[in-house]
ZAMARGU-4260 file (C-alpha; in steps of 0.2 Angstrom, whole numbers, plus 5000, padded with zeros to 4 digits):
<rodrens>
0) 5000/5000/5000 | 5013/5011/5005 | 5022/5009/4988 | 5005/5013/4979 | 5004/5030/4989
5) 5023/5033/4983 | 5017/5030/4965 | 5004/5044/4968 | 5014/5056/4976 | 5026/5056/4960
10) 5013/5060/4949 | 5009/5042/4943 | 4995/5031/4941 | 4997/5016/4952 | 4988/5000/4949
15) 4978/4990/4957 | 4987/4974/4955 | 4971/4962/4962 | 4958/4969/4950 | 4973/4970/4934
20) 4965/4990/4932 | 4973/5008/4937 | 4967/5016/4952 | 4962/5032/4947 | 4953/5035/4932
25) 4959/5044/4915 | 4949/5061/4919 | 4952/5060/4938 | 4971/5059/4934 | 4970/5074/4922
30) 4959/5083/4933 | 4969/5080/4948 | 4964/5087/4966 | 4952/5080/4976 | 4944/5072/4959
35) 4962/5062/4960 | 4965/5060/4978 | 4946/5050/4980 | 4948/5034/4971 | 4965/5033/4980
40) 4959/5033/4995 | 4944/5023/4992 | 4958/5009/4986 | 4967/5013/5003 | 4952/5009/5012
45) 4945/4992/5001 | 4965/4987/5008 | 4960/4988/5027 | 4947/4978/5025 | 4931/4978/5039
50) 4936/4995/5047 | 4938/5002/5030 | 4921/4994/5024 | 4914/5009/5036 | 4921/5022/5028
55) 4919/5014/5009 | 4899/5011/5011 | 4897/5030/5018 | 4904/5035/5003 | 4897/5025/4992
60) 4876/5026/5000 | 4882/5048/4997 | 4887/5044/4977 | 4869/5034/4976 | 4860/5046/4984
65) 4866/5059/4973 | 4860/5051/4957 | 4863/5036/4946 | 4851/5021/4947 | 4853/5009/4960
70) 4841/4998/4967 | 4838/4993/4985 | 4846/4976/4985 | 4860/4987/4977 | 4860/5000/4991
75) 4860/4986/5005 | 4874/4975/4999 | 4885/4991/4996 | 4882/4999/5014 | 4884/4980/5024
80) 4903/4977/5026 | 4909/4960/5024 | 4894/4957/5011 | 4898/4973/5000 | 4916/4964/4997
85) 4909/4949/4993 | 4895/4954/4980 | 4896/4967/4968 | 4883/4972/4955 | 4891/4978/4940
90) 4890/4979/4925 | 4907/4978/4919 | 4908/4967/4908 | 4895/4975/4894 | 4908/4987/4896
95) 4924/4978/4892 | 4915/4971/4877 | 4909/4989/4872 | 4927/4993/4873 | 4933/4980/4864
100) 4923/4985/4850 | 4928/5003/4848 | 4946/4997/4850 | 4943/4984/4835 | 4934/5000/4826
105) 4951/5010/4830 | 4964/4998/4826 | 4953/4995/4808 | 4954/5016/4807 | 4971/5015/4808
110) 4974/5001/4798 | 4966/5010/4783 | 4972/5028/4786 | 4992/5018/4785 | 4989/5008/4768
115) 4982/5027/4759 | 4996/5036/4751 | 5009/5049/4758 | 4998/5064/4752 | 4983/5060/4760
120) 4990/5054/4777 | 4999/5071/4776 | 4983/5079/4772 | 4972/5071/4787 | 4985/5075/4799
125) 4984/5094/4795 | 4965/5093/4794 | 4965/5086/4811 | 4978/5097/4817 | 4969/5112/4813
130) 4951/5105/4819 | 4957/5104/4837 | 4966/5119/4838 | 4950/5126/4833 | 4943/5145/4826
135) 4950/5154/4838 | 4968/5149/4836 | 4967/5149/4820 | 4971/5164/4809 | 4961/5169/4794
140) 4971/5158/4781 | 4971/5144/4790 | 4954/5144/4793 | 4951/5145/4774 | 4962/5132/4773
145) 4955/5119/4787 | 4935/5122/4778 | 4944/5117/4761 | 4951/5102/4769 | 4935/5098/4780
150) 4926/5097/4762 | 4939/5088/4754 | 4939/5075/4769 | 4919/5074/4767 | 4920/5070/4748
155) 4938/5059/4750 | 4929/5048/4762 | 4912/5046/4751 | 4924/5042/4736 | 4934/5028/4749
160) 4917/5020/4753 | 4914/5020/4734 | 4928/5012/4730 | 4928/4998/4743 | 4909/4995/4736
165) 4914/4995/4719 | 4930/4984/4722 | 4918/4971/4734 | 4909/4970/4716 | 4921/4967/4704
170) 4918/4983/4696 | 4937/4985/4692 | 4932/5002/4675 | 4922/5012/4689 | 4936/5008/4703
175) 4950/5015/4692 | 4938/5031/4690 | 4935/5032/4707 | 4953/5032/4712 | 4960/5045/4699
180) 4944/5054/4706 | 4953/5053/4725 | 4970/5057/4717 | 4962/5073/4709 | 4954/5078/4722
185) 4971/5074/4733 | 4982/5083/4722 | 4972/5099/4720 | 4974/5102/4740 | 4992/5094/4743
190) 5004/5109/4749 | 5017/5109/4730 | 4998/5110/4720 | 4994/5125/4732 | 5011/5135/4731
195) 5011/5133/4713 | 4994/5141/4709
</rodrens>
């Protein structure tokens, strides 16, 4: 335990070892203050065991009072020590699967924006670059710049889905259009087409 608290106080996110899962949460880390000091000692008092049950379930009956669902059977089993360690309702494993499918859908994302070619990788990049730094970073040419890549990303991806369609069905005459379509469409944004004009 005491290790743990060491990991904290260097600004690190210790784990919880038993349950294979950090202490503190992404946004209670980023947060920090008390947002960060509460799961830790929530975690410091799950480690005490029947003594530290008194202080969890007073925690825990305050977070269900102030909102979420919970039923009764719920309430009771969190707010008994001994019991509330020994049954849990949750719902975390809906969650891991949830989780596992965005991280599929992420890793397929990244998969397909790695096999497209230099130029639009470069392109996507300074979209996305200039999307979250957002208007009011931004000056006025940039701005322009970032709406012409926004609609250039819009029609890039509507020609990608196209494609995929038209190579699923064999169509190999209306693939090649659509690809020098992309590649158009590519070129007339990439940074050498712009300086030249």
């Amino acid at each position: 335990m005491i290790n743990k608290w060491g990991q904290y106080a260097a600004g690190h996110n210790p784990r919880d070892d038993f349950r294979g899962r950090d202490i503190i949460g992404r946004d209670e880390q980023m947060v920090g203050g008390w947002a960060r000091v509460k799961p830790m000692l929530l975690w410091t008092t799950d480690q005490l065991g029947a003594p530290g049950q008194y202080v969890r379930a007073a925690v825990e009956w305050k977070k269900q009072e102030k909102g979420g669902r919970t039923t009764t059977t719920e309430k009771i089993l969190s707010a008994t020590p001994g019991v509330s360690r020994l049954v849990k309702v949750s719902d975390r494993g809906a969650k891991e699967s949830a989780w596992d499918d965005v991280m599929d859908e992420d890793r397929e994302r990244a998969m397909s924006r790695l096999s497209q070619p230099e130029e639009v990788r470069s392109l996507g990049e300074e979209r996305s670059r200039l999307n979250r730094l957002g208007d009011e970073r931004l000056n006025p040419e940039e701005r322009g710049r970032r709406v012409a890549l926004n609609s250039w990303f819009a029609t890039h991806q509507k020609l990608r889905k196209a494609l995929e369609a038209q190579e699923q069905a064999g169509l190999k005459t209306d693939a090649d259009r659509t690809r020098e379509q992309m590649k158009n469409t590519t070129d007339r944004l990439s940074p050498s087409s712009v300086v030249n004009r």
